[in-house]
C-alpha positions in Angstrom: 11.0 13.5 11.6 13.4 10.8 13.2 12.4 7.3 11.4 12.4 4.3 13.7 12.5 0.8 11.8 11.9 -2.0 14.2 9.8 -5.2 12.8 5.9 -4.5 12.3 3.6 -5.6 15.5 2.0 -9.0 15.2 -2.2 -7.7 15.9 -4.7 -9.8 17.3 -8.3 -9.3 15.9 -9.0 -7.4 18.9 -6.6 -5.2 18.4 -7.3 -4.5 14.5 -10.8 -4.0 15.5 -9.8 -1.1 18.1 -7.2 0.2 16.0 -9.9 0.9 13.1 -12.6 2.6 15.2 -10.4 4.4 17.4 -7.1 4.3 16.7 -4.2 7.0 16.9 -3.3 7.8 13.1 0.3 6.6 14.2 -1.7 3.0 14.3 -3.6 4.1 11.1 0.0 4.3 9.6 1.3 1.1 10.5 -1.6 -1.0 10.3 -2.0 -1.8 6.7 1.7 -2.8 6.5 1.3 -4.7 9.8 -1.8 -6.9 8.3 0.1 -7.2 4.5 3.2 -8.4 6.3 1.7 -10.7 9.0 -1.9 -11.3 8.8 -2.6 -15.4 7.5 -6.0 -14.4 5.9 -4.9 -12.4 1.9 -8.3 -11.8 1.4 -9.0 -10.1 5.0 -5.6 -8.2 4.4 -6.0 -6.7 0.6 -10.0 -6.0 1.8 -8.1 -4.0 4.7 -6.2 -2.3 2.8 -8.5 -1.4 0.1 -10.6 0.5 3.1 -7.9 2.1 4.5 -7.2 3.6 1.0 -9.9 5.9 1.0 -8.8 7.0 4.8 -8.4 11.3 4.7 -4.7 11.1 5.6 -2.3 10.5 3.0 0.1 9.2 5.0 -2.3 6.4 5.9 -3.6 6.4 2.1 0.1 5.6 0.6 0.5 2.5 3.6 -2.4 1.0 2.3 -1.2 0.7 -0.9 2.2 -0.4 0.4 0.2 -2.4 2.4 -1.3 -4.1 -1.0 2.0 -5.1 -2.2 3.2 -6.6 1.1 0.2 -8.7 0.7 1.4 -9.6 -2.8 4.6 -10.0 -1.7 4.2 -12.0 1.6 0.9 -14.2 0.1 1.5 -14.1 -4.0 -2.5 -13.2 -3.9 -4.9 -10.4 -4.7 -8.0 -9.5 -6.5 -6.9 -7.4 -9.7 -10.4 -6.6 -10.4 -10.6 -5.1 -7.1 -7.5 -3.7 -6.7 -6.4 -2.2 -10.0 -9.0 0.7 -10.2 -7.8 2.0 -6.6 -4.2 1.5 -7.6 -4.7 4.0 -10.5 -6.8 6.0 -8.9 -3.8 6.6 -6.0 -1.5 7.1 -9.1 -3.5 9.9 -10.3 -4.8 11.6 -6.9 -1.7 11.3 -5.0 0.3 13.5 -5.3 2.3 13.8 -1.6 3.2 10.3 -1.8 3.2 9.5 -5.3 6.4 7.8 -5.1 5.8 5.2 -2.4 2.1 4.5 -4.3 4.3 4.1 -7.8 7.1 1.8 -5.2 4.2 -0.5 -4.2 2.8 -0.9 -7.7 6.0 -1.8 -8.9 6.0 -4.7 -6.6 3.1 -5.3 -7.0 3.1 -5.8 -10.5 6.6 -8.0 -9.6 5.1 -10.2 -7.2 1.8 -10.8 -9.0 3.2 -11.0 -12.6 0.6 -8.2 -13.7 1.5 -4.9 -15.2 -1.4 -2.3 -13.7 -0.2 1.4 -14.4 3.2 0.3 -16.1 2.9 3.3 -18.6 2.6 5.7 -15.2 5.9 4.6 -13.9 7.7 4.4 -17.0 6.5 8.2 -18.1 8.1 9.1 -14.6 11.0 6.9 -14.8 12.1 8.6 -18.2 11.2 12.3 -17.0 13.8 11.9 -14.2 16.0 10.3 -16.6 15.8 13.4 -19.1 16.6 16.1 -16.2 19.8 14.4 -15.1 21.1 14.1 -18.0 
């Protein structure tokens, strides 16, 4: 597959709304990084996100998580309550994407000044350290 990076689409509600009831799963992708990077509302954002987690494809699964941390990144605000439990529950599940969820949740944790699933990342970070060396 031949990535293309060009900046993320600037939706109108309209569009959101269309993508989510009958959108291609190319949309489904792009969407939750789309509304983390651009959308004004956080809370309508992360709550987009957080149903787009549960979405079949992985591919779509993994975005929304990415999708989290753009919204901590590009707003500096989420609910931890809400979004800790499905942020280790992608850590443990995923398994296809793993990497990108444990990407996001390190910026995540970054942006927001939390620590959700550090022992996770720092099991994995030490496992690839033992088999290079």
């Amino acid at each position: 597959m031949k990535r293309h990076y060009k900046p993320l689409p600037i939706l109108s509600e309209n569009e959101i709304e269309r993508i989510m009831s009958d959108g291609s799963i190319e949309e489904l992708i792009i969407l939750p990084l789309t509304i983390g990077e651009n959308h004004t509302q956080w809370k309508f954002a992360q709550d987009l996100c957080i149903k787009l987690s549960e979405h079949p494809d992985s591919r779509v699964k993994a975005n929304a998580i990415l999708g989290l941390a753009y919204v901590a990144r590009t707003k500096g605000k989420l609910e931890k309550h809400i979004i800790k439990p499905i942020l280790l529950k992608a850590l443990r599940e995923e398994k296809e994407y793993k990497w990108r969820i444990k990407d996001a949740l390190e910026d995540i944790n970054l942006f927001m000044g939390w620590n959700i699933g550090e022992k996770h990342v720092f099991e994995s970070v030490e496992i690839i350290e033992c088999q290079t060396k």
